[in-house]
FILO-826505 format. One record per residue (C-alpha): residue in three letters; chain; x negated, y negated, z negated. Coordinates in steps of 0.25 Angstrom, whole numbers, plus 5000, padded with zeros to 4 digits. Each point is the difference from the previous one (the first is absolute). Layout:
REM FILO-826505
+-------+-------+------+------+------+
! marpa ! fitor !   c1 !   c2 !   c3 !
+-------+-------+------+------+------+
!   ALA !     A !    X !    Y !    Z !
...
+-------+-------+------+------+------+
//
This chain:
REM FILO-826505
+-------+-------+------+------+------+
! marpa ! fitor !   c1 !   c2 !   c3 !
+-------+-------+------+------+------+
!   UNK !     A ! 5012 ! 5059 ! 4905 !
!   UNK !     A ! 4999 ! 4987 ! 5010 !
!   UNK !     A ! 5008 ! 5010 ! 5010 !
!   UNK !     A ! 5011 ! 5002 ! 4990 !
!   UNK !     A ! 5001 ! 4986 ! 4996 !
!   UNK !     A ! 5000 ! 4996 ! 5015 !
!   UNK !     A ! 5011 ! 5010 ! 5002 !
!   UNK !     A ! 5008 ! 4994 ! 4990 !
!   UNK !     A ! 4998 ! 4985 ! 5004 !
!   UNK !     A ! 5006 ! 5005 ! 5015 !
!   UNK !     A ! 5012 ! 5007 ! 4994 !
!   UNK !     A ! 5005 ! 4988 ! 4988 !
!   UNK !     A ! 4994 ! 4988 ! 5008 !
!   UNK !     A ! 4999 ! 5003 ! 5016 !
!   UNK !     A ! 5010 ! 5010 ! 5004 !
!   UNK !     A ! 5012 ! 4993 ! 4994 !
!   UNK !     A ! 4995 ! 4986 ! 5009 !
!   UNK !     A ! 5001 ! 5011 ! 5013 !
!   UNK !     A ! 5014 ! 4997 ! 5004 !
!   UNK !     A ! 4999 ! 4984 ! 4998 !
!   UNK !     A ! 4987 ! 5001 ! 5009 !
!   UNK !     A ! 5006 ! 5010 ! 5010 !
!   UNK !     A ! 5013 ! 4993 ! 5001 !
!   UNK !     A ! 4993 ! 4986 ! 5002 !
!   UNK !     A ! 4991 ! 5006 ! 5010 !
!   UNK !     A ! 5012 ! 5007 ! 5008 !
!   UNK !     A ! 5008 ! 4986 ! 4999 !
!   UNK !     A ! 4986 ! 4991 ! 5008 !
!   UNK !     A ! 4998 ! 4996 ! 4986 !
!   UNK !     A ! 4986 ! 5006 ! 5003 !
!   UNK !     A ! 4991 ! 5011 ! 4992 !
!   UNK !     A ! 4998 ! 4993 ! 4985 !
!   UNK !     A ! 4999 ! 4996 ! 4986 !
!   UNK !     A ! 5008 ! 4989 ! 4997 !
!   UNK !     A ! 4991 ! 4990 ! 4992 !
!   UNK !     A ! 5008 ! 5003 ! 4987 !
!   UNK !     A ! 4997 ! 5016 ! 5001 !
!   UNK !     A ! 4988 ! 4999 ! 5004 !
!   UNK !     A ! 4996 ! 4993 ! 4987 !
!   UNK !     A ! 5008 ! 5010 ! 4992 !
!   UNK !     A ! 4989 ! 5010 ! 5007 !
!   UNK !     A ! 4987 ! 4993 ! 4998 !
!   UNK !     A ! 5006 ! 4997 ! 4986 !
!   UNK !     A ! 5003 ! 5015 ! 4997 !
!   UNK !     A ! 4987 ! 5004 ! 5005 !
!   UNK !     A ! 4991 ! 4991 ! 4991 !
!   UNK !     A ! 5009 ! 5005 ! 4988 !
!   UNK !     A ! 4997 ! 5015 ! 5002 !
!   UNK !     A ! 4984 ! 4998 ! 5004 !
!   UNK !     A ! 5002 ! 5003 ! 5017 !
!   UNK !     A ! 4991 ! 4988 ! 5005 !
!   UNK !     A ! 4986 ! 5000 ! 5005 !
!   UNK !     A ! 5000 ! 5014 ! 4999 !
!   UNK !     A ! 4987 ! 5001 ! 5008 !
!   UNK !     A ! 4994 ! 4987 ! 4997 !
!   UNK !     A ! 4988 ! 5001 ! 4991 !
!   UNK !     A ! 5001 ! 4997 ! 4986 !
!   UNK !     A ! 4992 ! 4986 ! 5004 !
!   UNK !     A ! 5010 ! 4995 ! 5006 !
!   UNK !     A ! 5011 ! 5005 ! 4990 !
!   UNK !     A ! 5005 ! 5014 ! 5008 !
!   UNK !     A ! 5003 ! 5014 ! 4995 !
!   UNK !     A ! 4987 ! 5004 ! 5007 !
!   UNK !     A ! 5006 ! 5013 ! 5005 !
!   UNK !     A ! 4994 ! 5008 ! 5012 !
!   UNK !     A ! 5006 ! 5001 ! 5014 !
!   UNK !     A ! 5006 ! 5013 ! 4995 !
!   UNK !     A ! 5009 ! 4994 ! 4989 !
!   UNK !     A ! 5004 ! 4987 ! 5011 !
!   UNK !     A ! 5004 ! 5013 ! 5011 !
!   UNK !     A ! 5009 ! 5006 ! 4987 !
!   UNK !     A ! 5007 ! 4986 ! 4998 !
!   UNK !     A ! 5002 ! 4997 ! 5016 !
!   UNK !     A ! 5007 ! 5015 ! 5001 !
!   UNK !     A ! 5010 ! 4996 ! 4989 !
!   UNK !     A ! 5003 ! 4987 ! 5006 !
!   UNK !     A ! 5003 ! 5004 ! 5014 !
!   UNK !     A ! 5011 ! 5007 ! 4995 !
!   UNK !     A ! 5008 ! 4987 ! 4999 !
!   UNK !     A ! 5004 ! 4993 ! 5013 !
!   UNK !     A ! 4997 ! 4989 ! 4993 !
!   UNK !     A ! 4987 ! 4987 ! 5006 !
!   UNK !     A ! 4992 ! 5001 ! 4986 !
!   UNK !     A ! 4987 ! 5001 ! 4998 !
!   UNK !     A ! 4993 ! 5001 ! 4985 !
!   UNK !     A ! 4991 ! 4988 ! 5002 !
!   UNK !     A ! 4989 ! 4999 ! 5004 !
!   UNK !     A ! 4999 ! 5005 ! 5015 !
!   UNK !     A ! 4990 ! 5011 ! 5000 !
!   UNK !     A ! 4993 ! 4999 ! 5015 !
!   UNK !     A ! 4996 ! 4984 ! 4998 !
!   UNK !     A ! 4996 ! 5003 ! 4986 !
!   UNK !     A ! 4989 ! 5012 ! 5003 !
!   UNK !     A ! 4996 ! 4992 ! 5010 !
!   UNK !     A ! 4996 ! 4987 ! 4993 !
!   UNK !     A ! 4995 ! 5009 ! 4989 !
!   UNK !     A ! 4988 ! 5005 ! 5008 !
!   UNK !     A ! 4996 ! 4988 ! 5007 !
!   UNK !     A ! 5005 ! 4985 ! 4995 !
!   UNK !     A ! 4989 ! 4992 ! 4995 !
!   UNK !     A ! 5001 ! 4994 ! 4985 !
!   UNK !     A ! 5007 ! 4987 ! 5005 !
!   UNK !     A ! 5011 ! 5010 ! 5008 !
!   UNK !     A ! 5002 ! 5007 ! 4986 !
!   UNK !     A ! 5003 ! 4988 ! 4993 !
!   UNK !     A ! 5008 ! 4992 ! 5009 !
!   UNK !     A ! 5008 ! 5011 ! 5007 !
!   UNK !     A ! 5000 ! 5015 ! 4996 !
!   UNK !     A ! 5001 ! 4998 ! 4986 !
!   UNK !     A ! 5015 ! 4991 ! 5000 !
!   UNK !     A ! 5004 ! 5012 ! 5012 !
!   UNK !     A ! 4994 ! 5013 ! 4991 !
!   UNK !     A ! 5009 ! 4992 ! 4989 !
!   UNK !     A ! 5013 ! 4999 ! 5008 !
!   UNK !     A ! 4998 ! 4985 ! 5001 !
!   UNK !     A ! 4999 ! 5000 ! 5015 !
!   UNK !     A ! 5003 ! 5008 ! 5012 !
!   UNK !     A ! 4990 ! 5003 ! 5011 !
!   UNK !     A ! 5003 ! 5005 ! 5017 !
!   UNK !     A ! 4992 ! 5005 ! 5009 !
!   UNK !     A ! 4996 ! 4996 ! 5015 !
!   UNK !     A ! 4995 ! 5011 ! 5009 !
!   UNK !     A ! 5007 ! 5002 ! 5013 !
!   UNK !     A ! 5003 ! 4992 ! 5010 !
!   UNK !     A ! 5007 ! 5001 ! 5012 !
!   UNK !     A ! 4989 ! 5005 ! 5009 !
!   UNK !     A ! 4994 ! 5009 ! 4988 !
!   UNK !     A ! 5009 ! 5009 ! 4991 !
!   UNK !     A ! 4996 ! 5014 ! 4998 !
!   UNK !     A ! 4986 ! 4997 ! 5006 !
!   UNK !     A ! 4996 ! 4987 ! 4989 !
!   UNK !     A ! 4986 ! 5000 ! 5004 !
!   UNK !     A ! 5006 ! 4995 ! 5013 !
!   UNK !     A ! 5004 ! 4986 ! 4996 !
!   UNK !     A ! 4995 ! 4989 ! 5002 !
!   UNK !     A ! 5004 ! 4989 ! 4991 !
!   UNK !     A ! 4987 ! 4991 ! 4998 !
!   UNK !     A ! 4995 ! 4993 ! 4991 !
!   UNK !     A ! 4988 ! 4990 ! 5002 !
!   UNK !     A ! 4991 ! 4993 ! 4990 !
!   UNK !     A ! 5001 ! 4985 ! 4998 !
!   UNK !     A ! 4990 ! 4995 ! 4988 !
!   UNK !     A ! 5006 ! 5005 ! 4987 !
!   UNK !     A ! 5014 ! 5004 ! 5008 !
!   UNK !     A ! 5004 ! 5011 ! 5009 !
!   UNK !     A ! 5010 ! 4996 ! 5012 !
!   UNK !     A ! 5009 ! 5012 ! 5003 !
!   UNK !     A ! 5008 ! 5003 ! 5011 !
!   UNK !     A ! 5008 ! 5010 ! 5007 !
!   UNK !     A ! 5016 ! 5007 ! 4995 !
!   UNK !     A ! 5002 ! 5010 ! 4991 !
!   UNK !     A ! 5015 ! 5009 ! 5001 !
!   UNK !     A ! 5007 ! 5011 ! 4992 !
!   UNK !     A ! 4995 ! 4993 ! 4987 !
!   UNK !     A ! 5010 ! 5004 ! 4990 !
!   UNK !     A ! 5003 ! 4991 ! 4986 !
!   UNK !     A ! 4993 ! 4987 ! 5007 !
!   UNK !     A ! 5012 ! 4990 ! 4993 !
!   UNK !     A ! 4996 ! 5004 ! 4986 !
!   UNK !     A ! 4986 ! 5001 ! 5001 !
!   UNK !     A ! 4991 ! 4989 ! 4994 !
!   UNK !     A ! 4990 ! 5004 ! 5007 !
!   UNK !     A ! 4997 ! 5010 ! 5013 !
!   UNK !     A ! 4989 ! 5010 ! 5002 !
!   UNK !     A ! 4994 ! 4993 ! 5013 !
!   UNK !     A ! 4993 ! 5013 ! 5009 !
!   UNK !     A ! 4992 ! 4992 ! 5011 !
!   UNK !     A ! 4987 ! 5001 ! 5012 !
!   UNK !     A ! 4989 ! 4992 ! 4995 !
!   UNK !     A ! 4988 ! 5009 ! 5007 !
!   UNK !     A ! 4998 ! 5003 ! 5013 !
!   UNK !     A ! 4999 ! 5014 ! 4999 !
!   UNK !     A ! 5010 ! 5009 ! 5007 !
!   UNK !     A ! 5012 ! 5008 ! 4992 !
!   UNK !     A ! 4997 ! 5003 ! 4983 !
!   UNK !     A ! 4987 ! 4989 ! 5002 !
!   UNK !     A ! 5004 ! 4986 ! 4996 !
!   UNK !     A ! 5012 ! 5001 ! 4994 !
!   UNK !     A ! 5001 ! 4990 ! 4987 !
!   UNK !     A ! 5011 ! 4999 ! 4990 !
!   UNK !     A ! 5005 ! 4987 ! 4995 !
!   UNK !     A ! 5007 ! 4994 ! 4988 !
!   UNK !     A ! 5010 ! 4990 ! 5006 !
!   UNK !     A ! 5010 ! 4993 ! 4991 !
!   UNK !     A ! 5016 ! 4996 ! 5002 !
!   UNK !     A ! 5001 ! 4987 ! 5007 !
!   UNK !     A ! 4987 ! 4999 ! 5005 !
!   UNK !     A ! 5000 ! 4992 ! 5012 !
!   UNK !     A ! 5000 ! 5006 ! 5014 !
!   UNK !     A ! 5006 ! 5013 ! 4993 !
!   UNK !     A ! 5014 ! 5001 ! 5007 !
!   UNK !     A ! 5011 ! 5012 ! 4998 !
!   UNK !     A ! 5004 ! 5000 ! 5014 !
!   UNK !     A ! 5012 ! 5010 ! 4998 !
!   UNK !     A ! 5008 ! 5009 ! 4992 !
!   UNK !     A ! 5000 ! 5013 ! 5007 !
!   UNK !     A ! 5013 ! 5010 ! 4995 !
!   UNK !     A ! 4997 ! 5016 ! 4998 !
!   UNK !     A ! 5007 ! 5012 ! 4999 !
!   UNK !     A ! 5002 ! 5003 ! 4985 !
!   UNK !     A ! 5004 ! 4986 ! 4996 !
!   UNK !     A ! 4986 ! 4997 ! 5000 !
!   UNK !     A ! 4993 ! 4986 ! 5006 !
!   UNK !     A ! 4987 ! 4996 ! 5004 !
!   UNK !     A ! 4994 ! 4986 ! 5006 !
!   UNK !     A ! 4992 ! 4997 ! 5012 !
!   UNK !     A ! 4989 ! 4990 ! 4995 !
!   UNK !     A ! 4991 ! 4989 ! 5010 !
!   UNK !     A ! 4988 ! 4995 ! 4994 !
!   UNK !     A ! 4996 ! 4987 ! 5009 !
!   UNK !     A ! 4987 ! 4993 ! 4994 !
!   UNK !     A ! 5003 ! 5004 ! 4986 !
!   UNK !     A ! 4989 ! 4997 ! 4991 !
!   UNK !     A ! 4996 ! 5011 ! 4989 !
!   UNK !     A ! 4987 ! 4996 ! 4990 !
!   UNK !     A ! 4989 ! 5009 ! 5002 !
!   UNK !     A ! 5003 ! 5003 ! 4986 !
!   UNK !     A ! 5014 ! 5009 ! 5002 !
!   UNK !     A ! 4990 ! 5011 ! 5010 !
!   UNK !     A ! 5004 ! 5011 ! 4992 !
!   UNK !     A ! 4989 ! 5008 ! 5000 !
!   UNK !     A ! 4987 ! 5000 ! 5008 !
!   UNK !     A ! 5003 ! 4993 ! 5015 !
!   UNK !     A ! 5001 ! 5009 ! 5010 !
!   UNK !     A ! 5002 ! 5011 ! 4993 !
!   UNK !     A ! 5014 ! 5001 ! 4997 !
!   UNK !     A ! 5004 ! 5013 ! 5007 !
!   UNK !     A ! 4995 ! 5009 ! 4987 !
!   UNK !     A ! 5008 ! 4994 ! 4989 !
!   UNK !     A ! 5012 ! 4998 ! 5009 !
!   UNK !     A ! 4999 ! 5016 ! 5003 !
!   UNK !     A ! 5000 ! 5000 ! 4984 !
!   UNK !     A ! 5014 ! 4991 ! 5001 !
!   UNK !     A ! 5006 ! 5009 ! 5011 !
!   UNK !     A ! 4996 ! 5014 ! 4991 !
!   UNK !     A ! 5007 ! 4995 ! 4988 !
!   UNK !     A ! 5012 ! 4995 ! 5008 !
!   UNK !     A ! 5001 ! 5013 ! 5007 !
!   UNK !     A ! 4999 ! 5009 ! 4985 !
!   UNK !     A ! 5010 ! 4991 ! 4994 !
!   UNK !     A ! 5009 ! 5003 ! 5014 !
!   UNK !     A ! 4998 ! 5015 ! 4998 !
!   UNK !     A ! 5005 ! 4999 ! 4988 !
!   UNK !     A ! 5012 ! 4994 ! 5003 !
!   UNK !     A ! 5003 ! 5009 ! 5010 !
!   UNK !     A ! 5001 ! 5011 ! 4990 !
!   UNK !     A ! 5010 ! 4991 ! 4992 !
!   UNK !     A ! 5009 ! 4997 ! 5010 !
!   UNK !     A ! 4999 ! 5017 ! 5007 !
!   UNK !     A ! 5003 ! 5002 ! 4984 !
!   UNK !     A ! 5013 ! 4991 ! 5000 !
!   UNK !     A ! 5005 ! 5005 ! 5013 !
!   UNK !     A ! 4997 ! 5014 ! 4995 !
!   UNK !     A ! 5010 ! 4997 ! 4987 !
!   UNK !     A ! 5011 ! 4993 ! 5008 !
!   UNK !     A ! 4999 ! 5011 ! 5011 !
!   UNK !     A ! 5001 ! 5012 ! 4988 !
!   UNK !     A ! 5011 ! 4992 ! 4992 !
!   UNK !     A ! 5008 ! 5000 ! 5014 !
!   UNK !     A ! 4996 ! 5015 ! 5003 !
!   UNK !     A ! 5005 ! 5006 ! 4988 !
!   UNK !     A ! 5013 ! 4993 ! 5000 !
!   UNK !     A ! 5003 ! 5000 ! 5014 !
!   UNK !     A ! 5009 ! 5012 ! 5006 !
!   UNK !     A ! 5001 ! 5002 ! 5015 !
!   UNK !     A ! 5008 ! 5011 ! 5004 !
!   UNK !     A ! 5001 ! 5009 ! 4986 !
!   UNK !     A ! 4985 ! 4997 ! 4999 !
!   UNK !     A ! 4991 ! 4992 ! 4992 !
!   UNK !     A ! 4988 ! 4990 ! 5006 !
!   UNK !     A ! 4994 ! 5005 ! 4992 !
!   UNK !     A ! 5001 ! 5015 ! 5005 !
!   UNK !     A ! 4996 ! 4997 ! 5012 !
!   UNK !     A ! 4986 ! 5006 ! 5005 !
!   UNK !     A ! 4999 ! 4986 ! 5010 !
!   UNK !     A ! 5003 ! 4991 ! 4988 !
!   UNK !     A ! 4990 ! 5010 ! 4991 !
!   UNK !     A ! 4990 ! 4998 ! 5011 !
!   UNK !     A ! 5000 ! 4985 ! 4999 !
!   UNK !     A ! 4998 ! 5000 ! 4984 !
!   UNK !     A ! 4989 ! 5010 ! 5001 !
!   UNK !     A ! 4993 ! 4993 ! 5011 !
!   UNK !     A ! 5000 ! 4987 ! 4991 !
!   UNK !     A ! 4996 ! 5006 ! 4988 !
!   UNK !     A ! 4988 ! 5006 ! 5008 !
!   UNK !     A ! 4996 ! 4987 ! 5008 !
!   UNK !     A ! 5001 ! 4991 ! 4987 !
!   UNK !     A ! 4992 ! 5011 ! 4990 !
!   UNK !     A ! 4988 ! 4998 ! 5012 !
!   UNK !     A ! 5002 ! 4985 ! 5002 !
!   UNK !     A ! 5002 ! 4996 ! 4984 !
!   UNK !     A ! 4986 ! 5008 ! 5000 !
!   UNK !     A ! 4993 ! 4994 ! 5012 !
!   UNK !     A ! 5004 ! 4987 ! 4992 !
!   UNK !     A ! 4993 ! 5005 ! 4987 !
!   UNK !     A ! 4989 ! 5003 ! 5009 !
!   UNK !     A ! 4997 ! 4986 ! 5006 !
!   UNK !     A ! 5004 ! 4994 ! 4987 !
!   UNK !     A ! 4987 ! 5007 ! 4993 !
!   UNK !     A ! 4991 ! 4998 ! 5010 !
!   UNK !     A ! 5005 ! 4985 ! 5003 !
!   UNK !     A ! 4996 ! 4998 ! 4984 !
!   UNK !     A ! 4986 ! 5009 ! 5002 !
!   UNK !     A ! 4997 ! 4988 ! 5012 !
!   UNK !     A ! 4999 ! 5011 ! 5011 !
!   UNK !     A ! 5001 ! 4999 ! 5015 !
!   UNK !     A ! 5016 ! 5004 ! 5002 !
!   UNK !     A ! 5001 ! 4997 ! 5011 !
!   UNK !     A ! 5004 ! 5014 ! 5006 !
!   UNK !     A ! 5008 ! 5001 ! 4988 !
!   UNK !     A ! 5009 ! 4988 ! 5001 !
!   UNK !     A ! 5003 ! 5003 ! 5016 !
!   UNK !     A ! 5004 ! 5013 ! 4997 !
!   UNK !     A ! 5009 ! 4996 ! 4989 !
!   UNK !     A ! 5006 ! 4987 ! 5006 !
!   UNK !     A ! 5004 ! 5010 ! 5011 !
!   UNK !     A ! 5007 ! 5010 ! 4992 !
!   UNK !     A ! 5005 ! 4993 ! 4990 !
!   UNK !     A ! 5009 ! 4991 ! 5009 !
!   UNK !     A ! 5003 ! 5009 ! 5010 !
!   UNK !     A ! 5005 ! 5010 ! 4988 !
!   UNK !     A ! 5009 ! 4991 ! 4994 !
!   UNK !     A ! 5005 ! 4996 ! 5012 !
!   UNK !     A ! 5005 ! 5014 ! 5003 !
!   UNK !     A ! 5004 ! 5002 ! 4985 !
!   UNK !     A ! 5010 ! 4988 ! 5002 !
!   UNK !     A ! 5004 ! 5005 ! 5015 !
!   UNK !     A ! 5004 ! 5013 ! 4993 !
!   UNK !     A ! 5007 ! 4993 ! 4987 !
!   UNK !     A ! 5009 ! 4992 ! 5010 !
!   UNK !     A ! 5004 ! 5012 ! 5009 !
!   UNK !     A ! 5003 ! 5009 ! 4987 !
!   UNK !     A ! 5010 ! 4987 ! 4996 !
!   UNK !     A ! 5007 ! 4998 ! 5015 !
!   UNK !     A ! 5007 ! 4987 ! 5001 !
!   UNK !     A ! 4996 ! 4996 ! 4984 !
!   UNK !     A ! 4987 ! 5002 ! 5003 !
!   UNK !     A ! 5001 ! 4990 ! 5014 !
!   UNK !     A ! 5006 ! 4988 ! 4988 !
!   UNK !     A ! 4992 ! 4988 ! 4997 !
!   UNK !     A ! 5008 ! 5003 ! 4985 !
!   UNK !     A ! 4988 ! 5010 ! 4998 !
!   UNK !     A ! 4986 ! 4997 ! 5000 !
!   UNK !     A ! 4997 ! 5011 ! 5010 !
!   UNK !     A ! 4999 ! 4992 ! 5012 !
!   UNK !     A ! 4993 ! 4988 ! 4996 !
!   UNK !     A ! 4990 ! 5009 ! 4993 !
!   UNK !     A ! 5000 ! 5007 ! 5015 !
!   UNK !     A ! 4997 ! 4986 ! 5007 !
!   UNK !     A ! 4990 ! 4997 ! 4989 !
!   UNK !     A ! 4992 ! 5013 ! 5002 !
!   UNK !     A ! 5001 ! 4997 ! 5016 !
!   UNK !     A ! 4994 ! 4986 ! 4999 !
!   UNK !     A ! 4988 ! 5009 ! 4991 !
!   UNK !     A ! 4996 ! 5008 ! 5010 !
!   UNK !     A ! 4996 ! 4987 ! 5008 !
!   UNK !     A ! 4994 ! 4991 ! 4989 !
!   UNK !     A ! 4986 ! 5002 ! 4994 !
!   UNK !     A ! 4998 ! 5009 ! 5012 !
!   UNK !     A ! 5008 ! 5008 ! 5010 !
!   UNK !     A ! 5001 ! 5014 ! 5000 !
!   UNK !     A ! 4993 ! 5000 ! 5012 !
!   UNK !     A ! 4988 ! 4993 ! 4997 !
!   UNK !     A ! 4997 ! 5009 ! 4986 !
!   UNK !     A ! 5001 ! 5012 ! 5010 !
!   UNK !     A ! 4990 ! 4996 ! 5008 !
!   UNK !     A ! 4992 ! 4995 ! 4990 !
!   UNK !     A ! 5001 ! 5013 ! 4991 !
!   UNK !     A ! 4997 ! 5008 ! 5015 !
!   UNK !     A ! 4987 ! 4991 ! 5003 !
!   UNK !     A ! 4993 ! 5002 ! 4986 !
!   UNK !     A ! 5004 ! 5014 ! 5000 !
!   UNK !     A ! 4994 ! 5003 ! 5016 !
!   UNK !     A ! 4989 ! 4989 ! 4997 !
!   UNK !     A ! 5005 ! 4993 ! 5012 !
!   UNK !     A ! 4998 ! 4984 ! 5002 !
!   UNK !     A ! 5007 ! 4990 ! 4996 !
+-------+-------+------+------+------+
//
């Protein structure tokens, strides 16, 4: 049922804004909602119940498990459209298992809500795919804590009210002494350094943090031990990406049969063709096994079990399928195919830029090797 009201929101509320968006995007008018549609949206989504969809009842949600949040993102991944049912899921699952009552009150339940909007500081520019590498510090001073260091490739930082703040406060090497911290818009020392543009039309900011004071009440979680619950972040991140791989592989896959069965080349259908027939079966096949890896995760995710394994392997297919489904849809359409008039190509550059974030390819690879070899980190 939530999948089938999901479907129908894409086709009468987001498909129809898909031109505007990819026309204003084509023209440097950047990848966007206008303020007035992204109202309509929010508006559209309060009236039909597609809010909170995992936030627990506490705090006003749906309650649903990871499995129902994976069916919604599918569906709206097949509109190249920047909309997200709010909340943000990562952040969310995140505070869940670790802010303290205060935390709860002042900051995760206005976000679960809708009310605020949250980003997320991990890399920086000596430490991207390896975050146990960084070395943003920050040190005690009587009931504050002084942070300093930079942060990049930190998407949504403009609208955030408030940034989850990843940072070295122990001594100890890699995983060991990593805190996370709560730190709020506007705080002092807190600077946007830059706005860095990427392929798909999407942006994300370099942050410097030069004496900026945080209260030791915004430690999310216990200190020093931020590397678990930030694993929990990245997990859900890279479920809900799975699951948008599958939606876009679907829309590529509809564009590229509508254009297959109506395109004659030669006497010949697309259609007819065993190298076009190739291309679908091959999508179909790669998207029945990642929309299953993604049900997998899901369950397991809600069950609290070591995913780990799970979400490497899917993070690596997942993305690396779409990006060939979306290859071979554009091929199928020629020169239609290469146009910014379709969403194809900025679906492409999208699923590109997801083969970095939350993890290279590479990195999963080695990791899914050194647990299956038992070999050392």
């Amino acid at each position: 049922m939530l999948r089938d009201l999901v479907a129908k929101f894409v086709e009468r509320d987001l498909l129809p804004l898909e031109p505007a968006i990819l026309k204003r995007e084509a023209s440097g008018g950047g990848f966007r909602l206008t303020e007035e549609e992204e109202k309509q949206l929010l508006a559209r989504c309060a009236e039909l119940g597609l809010w909170g969809l995992d936030v627990p009842e506490e705090f006003g949600g749906a309650s649903l498990p990871l499995l129902s949040l994976a069916a919604a993102e599918e569906e709206l991944a097949r509109a190249c459209v920047p909309f997200t049912i709010p909340p943000d899921s990562p952040n969310l699952h995140m505070m869940l298992a670790v802010a303290s009552p205060m935390q709860r009150a002042k900051y995760l339940t206005p976000y679960a809500k809708g009310e605020q909007r949250s980003a997320m500081a991990i890399s920086e520019p000596g430490a991207g795919g390896d975050p146990a590498g960084m070395t943003t510090r920050a040190v005690r001073d009587g009931d504050d804590w002084v942070i300093n260091g930079r942060k990049i490739w930190v998407s949504n930082v403009p609208r955030a009210d408030f940034i989850i703040l990843m940072a070295r406060t122990g001594d100890g090497k890699r995983q060991e002494g990593i805190t996370a911290f709560i730190v709020e818009k506007g705080t002092p020392g807190f600077v946007i350094e830059r706005e860095i543009p990427m392929i798909g039309g999407r942006k994300t900011y370099e942050l410097v943090f030069e004496d900026c004071r945080v209260p030791h009440e915004n430690v999310l979680g216990e200190l020093g031990r931020g590397y678990a619950p930030m694993q929990l972040r990245l997990n859900v991140r890279r479920m809900q990406m799975g699951a948008r791989c599958i939606g876009m592989a679907r829309r590529a896959l509809e564009m590229m049969t509508e254009h297959a069965q109506n395109r004659v080349t030669w006497g010949v259908r697309l259609a007819d063709r065993q190298a076009i027939q190739w291309f679908a079966a091959e999508a179909v096949m790669e998207m029945h096994a990642c929309r299953l890896m993604v049900q997998d995760l899901a369950a397991k995710l809600d069950a609290g079990a070591d995913v780990r394994m799970e979400a490497s392997i899917l993070k690596v297919r997942a993305t690396e399928m779409a990006q060939s489904v979306l290859d071979n849809a554009m091929q199928t359409l020629g020169a239609m195919g290469m146009t910014k008039e379709l969403p194809l190509q900025l679906m492409h550059q999208q699923v590109r830029l997801m083969r970095v974030y939350e993890g290279p390819s590479e990195v999963h690879r080695s990791a899914i090797g050194r647990r299956t070899l038992g070999a050392k980190v």
